[in-house]
N, CA and C of each residue as an Amber inpcrd file, in Angstrom:
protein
   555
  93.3820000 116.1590000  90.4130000  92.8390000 116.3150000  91.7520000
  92.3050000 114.9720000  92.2590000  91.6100000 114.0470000  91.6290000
  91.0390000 113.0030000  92.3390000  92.0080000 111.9390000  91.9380000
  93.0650000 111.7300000  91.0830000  94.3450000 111.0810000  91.0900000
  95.0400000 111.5270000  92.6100000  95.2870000 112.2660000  92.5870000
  95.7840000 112.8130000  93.8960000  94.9370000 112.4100000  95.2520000
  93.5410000 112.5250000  95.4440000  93.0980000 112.3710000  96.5130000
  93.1920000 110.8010000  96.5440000  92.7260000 109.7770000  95.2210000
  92.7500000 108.5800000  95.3070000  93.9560000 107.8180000  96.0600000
  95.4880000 108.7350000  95.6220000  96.9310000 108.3410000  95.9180000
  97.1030000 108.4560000  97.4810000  96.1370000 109.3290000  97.6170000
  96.6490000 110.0190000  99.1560000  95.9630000 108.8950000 100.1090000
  94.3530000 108.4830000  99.4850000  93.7750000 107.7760000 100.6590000
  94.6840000 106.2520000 100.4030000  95.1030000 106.0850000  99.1380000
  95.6610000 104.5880000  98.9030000  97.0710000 104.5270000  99.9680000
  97.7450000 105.4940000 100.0650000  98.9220000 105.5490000 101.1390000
  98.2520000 105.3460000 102.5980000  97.2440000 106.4310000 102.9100000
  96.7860000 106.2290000 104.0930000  96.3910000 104.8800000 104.2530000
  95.6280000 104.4500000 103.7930000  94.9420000 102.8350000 103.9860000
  96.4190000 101.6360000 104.1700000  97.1370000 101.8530000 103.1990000
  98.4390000 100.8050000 103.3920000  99.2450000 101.5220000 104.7790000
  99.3950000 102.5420000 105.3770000 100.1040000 102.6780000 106.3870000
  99.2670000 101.9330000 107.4410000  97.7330000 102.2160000 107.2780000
  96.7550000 101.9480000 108.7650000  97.2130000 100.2930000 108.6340000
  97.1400000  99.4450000 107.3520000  97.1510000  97.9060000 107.2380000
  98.2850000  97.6840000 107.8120000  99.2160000  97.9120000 107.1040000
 100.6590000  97.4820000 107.1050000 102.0230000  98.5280000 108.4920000
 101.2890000  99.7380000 108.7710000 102.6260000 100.2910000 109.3340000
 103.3700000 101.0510000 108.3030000 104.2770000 101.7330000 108.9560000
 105.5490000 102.8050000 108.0340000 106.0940000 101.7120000 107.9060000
 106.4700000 101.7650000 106.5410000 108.1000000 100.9250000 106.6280000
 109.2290000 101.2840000 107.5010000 109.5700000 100.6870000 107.9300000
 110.6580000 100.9400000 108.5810000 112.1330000 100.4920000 107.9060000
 112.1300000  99.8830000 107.3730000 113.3690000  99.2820000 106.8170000
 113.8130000  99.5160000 105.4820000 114.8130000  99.6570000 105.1990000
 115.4730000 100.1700000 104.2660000 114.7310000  99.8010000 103.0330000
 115.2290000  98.2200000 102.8190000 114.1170000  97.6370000 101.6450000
 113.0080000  97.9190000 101.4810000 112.0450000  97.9680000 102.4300000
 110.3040000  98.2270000 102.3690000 110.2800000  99.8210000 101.7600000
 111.3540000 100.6050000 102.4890000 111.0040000 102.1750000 101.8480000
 111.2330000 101.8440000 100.3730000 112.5850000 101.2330000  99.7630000
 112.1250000 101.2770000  98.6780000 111.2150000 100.9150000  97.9530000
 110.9780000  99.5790000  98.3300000 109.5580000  99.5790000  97.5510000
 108.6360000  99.9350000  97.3510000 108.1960000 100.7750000  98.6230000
 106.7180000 101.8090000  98.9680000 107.7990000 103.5460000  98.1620000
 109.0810000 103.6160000  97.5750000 109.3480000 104.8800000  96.7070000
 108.6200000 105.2700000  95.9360000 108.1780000 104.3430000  94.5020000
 107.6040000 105.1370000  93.6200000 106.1700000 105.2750000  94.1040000
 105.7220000 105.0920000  94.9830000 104.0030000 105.4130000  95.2790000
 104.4200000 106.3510000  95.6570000 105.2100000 106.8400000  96.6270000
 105.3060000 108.1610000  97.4810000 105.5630000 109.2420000  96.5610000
 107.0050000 108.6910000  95.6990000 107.5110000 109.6600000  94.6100000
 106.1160000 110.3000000  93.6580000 104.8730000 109.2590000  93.3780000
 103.9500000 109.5280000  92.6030000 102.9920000 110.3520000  92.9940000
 103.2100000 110.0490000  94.1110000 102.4910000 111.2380000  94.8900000
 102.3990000 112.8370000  94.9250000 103.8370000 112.8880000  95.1330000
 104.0300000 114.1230000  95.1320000 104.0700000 114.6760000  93.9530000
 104.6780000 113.5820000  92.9760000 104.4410000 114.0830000  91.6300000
 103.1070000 115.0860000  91.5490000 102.4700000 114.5480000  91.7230000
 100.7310000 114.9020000  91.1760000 100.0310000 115.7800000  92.3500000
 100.6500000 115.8700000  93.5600000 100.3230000 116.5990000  94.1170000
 100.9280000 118.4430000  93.4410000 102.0020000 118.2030000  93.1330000
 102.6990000 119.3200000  92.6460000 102.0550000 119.7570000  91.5240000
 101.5430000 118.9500000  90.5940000 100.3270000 119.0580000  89.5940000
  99.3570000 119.9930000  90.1670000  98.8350000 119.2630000  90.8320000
  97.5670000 119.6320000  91.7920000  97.7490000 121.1320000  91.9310000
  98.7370000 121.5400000  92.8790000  99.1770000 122.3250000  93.2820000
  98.8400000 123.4190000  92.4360000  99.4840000 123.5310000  91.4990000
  99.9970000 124.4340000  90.3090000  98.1570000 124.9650000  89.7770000
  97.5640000 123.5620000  89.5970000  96.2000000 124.5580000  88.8330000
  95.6240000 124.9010000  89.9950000  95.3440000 124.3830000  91.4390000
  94.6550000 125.0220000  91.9740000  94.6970000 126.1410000  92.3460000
  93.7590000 127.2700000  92.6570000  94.5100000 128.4110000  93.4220000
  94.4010000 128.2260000  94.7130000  95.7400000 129.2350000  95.1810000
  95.7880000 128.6760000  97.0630000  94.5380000 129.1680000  97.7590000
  93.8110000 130.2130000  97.4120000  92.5920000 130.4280000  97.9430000
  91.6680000 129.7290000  98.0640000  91.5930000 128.6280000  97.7020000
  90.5410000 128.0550000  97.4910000  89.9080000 127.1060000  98.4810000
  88.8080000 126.4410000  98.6150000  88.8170000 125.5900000  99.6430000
  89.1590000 123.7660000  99.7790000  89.5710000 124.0880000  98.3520000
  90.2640000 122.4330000  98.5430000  91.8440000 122.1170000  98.1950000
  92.0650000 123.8700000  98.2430000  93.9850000 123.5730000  98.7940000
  93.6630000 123.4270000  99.9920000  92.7250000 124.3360000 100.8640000
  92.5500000 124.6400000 102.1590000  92.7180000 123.2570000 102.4960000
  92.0570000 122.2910000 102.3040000  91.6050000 121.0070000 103.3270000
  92.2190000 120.1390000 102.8010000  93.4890000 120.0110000 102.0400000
  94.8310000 119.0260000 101.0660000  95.1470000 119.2440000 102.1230000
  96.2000000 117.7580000 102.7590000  97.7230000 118.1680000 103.5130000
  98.8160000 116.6930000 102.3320000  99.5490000 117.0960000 102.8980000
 100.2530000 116.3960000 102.6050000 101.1980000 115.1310000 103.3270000
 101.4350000 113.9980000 102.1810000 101.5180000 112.7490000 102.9130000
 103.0450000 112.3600000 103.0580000 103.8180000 112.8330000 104.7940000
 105.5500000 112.5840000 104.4680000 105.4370000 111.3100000 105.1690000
 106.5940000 110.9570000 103.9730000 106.7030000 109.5430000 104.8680000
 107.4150000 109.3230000 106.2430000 107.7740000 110.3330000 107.1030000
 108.4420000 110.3160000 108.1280000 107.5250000 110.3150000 109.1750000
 106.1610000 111.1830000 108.9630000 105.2660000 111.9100000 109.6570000
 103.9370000 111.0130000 109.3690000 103.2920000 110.3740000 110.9660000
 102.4330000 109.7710000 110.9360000 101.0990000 110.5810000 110.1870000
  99.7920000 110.0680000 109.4490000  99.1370000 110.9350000 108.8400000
  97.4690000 110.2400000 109.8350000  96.9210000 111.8180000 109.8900000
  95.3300000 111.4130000 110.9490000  95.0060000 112.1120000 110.1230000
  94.0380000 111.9350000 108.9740000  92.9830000 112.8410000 108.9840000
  91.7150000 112.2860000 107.4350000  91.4310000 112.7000000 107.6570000
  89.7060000 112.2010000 106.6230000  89.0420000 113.3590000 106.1070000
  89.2820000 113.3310000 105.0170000  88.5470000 113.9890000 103.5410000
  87.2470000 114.0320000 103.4660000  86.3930000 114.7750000 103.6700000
  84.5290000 114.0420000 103.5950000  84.1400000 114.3140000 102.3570000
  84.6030000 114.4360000 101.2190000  84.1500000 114.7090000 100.0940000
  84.1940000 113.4380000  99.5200000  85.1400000 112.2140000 100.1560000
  84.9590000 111.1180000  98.8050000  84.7700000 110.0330000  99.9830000
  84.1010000 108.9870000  99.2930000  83.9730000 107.5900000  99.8530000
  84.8200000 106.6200000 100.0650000  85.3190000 106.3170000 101.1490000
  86.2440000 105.3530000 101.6620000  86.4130000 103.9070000 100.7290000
  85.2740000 103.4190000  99.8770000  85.3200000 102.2170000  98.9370000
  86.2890000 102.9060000  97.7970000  86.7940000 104.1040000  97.6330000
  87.6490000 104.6760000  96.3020000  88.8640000 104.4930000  97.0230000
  89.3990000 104.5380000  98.0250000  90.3220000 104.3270000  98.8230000
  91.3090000 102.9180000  98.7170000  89.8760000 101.8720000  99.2060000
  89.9400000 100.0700000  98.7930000  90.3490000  99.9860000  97.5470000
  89.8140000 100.3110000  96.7600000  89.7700000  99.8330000  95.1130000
  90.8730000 100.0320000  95.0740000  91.8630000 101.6830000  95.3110000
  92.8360000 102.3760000  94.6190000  93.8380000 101.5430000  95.3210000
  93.7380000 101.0050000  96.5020000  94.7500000 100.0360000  97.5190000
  94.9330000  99.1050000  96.9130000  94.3130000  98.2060000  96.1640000
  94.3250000  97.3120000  96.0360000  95.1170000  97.3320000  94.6810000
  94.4990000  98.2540000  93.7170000  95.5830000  98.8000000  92.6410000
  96.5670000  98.7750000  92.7650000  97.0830000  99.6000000  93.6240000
  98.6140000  99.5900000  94.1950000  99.1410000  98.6220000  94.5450000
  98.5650000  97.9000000  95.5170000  99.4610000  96.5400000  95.8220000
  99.6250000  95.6820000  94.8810000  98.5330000  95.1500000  93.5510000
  98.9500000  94.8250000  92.6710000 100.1230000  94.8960000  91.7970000
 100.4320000  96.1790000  91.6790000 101.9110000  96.4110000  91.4210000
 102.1880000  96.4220000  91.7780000 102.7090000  96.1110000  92.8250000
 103.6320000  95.8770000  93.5030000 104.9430000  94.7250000  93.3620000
 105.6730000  94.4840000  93.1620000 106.1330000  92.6830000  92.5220000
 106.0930000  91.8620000  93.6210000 106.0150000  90.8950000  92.8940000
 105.9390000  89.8390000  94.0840000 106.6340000  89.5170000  95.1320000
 106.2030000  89.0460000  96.3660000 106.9050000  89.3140000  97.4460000
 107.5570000  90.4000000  98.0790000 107.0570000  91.1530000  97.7210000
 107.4090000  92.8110000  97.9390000 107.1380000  93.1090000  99.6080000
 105.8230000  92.2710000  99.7630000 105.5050000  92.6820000 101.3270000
 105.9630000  91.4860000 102.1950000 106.8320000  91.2690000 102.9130000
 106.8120000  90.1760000 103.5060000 106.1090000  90.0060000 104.5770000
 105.0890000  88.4610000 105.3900000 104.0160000  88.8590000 105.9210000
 104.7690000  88.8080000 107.3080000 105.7010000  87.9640000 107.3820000
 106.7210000  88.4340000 108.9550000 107.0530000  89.7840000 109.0430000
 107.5620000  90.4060000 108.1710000 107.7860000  92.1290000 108.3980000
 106.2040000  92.5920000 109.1520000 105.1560000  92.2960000 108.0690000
 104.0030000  93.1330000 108.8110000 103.4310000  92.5130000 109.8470000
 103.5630000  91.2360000 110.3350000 103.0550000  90.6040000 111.6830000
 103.8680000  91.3990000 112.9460000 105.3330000  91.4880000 112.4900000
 106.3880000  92.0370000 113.2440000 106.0300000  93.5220000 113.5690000
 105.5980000  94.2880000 112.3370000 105.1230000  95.9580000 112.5690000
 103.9400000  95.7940000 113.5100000 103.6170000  95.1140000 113.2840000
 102.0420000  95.3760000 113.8390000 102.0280000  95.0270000 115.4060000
 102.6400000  93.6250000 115.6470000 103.1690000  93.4200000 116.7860000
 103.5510000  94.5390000 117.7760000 104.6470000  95.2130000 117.1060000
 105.4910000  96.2970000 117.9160000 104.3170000  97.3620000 118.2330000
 103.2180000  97.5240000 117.1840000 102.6070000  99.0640000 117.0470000
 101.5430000  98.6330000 118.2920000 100.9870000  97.4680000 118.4210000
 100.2590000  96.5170000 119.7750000 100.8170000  96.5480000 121.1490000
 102.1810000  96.2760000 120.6570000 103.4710000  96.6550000 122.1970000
 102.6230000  97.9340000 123.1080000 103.4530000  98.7380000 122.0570000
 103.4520000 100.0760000 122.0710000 101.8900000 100.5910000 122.8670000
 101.2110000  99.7520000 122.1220000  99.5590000 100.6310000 122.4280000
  99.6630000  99.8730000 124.2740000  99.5960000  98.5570000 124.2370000
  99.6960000  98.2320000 125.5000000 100.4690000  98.7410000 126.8280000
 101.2450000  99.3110000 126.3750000 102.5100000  99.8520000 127.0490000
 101.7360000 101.1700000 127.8380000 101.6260000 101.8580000 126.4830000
 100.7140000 103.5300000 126.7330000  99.2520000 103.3130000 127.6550000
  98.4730000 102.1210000 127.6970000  97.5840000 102.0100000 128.1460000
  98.1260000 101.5630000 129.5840000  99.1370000 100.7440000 129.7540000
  99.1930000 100.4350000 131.4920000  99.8980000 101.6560000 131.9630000
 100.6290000 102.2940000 131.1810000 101.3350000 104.1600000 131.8340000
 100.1960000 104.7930000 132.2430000  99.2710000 104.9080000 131.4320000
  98.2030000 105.6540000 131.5900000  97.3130000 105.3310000 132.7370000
  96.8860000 104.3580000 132.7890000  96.2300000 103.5200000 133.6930000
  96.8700000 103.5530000 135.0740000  98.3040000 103.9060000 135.2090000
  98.3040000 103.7460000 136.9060000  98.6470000 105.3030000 136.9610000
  97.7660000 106.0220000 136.7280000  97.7690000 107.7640000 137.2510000
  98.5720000 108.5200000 138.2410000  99.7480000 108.2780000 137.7730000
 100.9580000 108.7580000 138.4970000 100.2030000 109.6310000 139.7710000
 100.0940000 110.7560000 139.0240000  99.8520000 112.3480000 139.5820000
  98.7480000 111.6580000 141.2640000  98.5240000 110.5490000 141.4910000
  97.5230000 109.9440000 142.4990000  97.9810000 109.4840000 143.3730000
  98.9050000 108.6310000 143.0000000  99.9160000 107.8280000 143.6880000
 100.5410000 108.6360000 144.9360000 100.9020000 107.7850000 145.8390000
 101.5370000 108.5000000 147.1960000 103.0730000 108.2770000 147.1220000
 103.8130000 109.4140000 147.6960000 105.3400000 109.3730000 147.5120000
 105.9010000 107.7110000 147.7080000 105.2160000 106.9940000 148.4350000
 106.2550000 105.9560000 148.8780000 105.5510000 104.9260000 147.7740000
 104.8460000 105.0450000 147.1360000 104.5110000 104.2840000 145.9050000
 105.1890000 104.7490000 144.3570000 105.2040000 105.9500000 144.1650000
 105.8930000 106.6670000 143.5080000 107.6340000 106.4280000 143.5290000
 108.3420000 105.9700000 144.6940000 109.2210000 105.8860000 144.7920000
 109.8380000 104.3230000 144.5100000 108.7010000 103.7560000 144.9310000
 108.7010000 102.2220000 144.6060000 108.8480000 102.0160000 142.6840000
 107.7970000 102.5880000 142.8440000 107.8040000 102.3140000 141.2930000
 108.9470000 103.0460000 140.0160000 109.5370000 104.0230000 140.8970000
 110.8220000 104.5840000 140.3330000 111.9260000 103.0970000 140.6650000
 111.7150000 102.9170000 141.5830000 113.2950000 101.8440000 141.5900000
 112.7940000 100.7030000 140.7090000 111.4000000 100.1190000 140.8250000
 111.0510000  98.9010000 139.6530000 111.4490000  99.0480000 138.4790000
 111.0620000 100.5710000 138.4720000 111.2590000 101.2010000 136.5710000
 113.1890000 101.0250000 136.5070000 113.7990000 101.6340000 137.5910000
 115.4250000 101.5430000 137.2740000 115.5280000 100.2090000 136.7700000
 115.0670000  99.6520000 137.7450000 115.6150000  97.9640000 137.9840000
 115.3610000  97.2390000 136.4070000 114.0890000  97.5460000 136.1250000
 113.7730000  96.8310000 134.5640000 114.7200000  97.5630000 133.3860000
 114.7590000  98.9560000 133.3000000 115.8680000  99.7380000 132.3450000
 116.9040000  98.6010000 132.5380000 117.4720000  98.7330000 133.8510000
 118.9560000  98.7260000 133.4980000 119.0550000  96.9390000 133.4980000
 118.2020000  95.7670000 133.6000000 118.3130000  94.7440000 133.1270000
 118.0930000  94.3440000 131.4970000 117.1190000  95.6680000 130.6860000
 116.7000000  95.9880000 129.5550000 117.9840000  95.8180000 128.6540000
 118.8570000  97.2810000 129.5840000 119.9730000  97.6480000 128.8960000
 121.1990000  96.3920000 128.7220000 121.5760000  96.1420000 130.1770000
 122.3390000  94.5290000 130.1290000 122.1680000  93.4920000 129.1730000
 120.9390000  93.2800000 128.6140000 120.3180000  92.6470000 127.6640000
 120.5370000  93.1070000 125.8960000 120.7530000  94.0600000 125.8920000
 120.5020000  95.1590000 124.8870000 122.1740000  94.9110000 124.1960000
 122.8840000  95.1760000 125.4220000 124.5310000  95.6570000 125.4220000
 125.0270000  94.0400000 125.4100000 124.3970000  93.3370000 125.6170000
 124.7610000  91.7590000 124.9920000 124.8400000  91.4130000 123.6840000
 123.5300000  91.9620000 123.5050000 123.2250000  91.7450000 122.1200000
 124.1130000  92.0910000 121.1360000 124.3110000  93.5910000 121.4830000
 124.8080000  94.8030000 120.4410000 127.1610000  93.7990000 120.5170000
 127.0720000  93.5840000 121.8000000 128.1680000  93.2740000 121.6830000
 128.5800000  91.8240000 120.8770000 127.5010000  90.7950000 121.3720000
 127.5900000  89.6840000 120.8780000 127.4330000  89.8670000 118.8960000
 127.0850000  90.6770000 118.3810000 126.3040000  90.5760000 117.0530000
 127.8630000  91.7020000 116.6340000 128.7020000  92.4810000 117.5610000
 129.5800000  93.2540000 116.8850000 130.7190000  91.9220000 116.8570000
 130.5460000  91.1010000 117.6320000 132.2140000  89.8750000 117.3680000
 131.4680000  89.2070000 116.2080000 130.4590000  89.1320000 115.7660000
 129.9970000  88.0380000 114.5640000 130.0700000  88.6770000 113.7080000
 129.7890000  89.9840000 113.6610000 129.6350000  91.0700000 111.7640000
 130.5040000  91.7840000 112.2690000 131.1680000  91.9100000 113.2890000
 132.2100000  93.2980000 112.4640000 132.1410000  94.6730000 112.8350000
 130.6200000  94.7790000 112.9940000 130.3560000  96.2570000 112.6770000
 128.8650000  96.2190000 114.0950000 129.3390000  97.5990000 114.1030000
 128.1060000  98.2240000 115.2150000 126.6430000  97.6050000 114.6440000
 125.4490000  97.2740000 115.5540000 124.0660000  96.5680000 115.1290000
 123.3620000  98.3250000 114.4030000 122.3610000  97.9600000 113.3500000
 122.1050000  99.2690000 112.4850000 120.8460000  98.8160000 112.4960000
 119.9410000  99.4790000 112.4400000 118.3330000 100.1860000 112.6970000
 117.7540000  98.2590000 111.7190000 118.0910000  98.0060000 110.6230000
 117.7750000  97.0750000 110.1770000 118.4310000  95.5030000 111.1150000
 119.5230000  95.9010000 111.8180000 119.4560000  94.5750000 112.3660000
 118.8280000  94.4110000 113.5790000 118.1930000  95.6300000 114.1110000
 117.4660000  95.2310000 115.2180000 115.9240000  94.8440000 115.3320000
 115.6560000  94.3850000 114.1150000 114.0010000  93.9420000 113.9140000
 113.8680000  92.8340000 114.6460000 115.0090000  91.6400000 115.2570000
 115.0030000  90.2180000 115.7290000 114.4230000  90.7000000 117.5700000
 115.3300000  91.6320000 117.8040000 114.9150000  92.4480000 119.0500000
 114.0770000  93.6540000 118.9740000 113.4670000  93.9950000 118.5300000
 112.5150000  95.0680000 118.5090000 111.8040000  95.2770000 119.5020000
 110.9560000  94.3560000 120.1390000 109.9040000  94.2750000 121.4750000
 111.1420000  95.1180000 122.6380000 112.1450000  94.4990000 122.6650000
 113.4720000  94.8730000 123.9350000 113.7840000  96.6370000 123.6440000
 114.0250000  96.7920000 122.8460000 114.4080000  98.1440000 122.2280000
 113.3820000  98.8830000 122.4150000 112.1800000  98.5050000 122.1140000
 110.9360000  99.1160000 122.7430000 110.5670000  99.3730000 124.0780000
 110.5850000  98.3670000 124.4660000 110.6590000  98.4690000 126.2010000
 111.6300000  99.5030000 126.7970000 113.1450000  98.9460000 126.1510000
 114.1680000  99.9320000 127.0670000 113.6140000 101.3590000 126.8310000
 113.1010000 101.6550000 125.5020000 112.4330000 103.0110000 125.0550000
 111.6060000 103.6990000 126.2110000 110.5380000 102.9120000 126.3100000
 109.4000000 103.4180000 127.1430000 109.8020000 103.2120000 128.6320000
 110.9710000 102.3550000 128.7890000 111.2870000 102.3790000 130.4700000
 111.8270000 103.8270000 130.3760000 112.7600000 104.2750000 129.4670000
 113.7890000 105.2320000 129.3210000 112.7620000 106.8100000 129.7300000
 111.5100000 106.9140000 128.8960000 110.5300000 107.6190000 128.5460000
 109.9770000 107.5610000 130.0800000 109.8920000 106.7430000 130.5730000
 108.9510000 106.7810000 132.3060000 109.9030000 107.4780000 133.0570000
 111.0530000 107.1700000 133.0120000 112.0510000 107.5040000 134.1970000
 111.9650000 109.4730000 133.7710000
């Protein structure tokens, strides 16, 4: 049980630092923590009974699925320690610090993005502002996309092959944008 809670806050703490992996390589390396996880959660599982109140307040940690939530039974310094454990094993160069400047970057995009959507309160706005800002929003998509469809074309005459979730980390910020223009419209 406190192998388990230790594992769970040590994942949480490296997602809040670092981000999901996103990339093929990084998942593997963040595998056997996850795999260990569940290991011992399934442990867990087995002696506790489901009635109880600390299956009740367990969730579980997927790596697909962002995780919010806080345990009040243990102290956040067991969390640090157990993080730090982990990254130790980790082998060297395992984390690269451009990957996580790059995650973190995007996850900053992102927050900025949601904060100026939010901030100009559609539902307020008058039709002929509303309408304005529909053609700005076209106008940026579809220069997004022009940009995008360069890329994807220019990078298919050099490799060969269609651009794949790992080669678009160089453009990420663009892919983001076209996202959230895509998401406004």
């Amino acid at each position: 049980q406190e192998e388990k809670l230790t594992l769970q806050k040590s994942l949480l703490r490296f997602e809040a630092l670092f981000g999901r992996p996103t990339t093929k390589a990084e998942r593997e390396i963040v595998r056997p923590l996850y795999d260990r996880y569940r290991i011992v959660k399934r442990m867990v599982a087995k002696t506790v009974p489901k009635g109880s109140k600390e299956s009740a307040e367990l969730q579980p940690i997927l790596e697909h699925i962002a995780m919010d939530f806080i345990s009040p039974s243990h102290s956040k310094s067991e969390a640090i320690v157990s993080l730090s454990e982990t990254t130790s094993e980790l082998p060297a160069g395992a984390i690269d610090e451009n990957e996580i400047s790059t995650n973190s970057s995007k996850s900053s995009v992102k927050d900025s993005k949601n904060i100026h959507f939010q901030s100009n309160n559609l539902h307020e706005m008058s039709l002929t502002e509303l309408n304005q800002l529909l053609g700005e929003t076209r106008v940026q998509k579809k220069n997004l996309r022009t940009v995008l469809r360069d890329f994807e074309n220019e990078f298919f005459k050099i490799m060969g092959r269609k651009v794949e979730k790992e080669d678009k980390v160089n453009m990420g910020s663009v892919y983001s944008n076209y996202k959230h223009k895509m998401q406004t419209l």
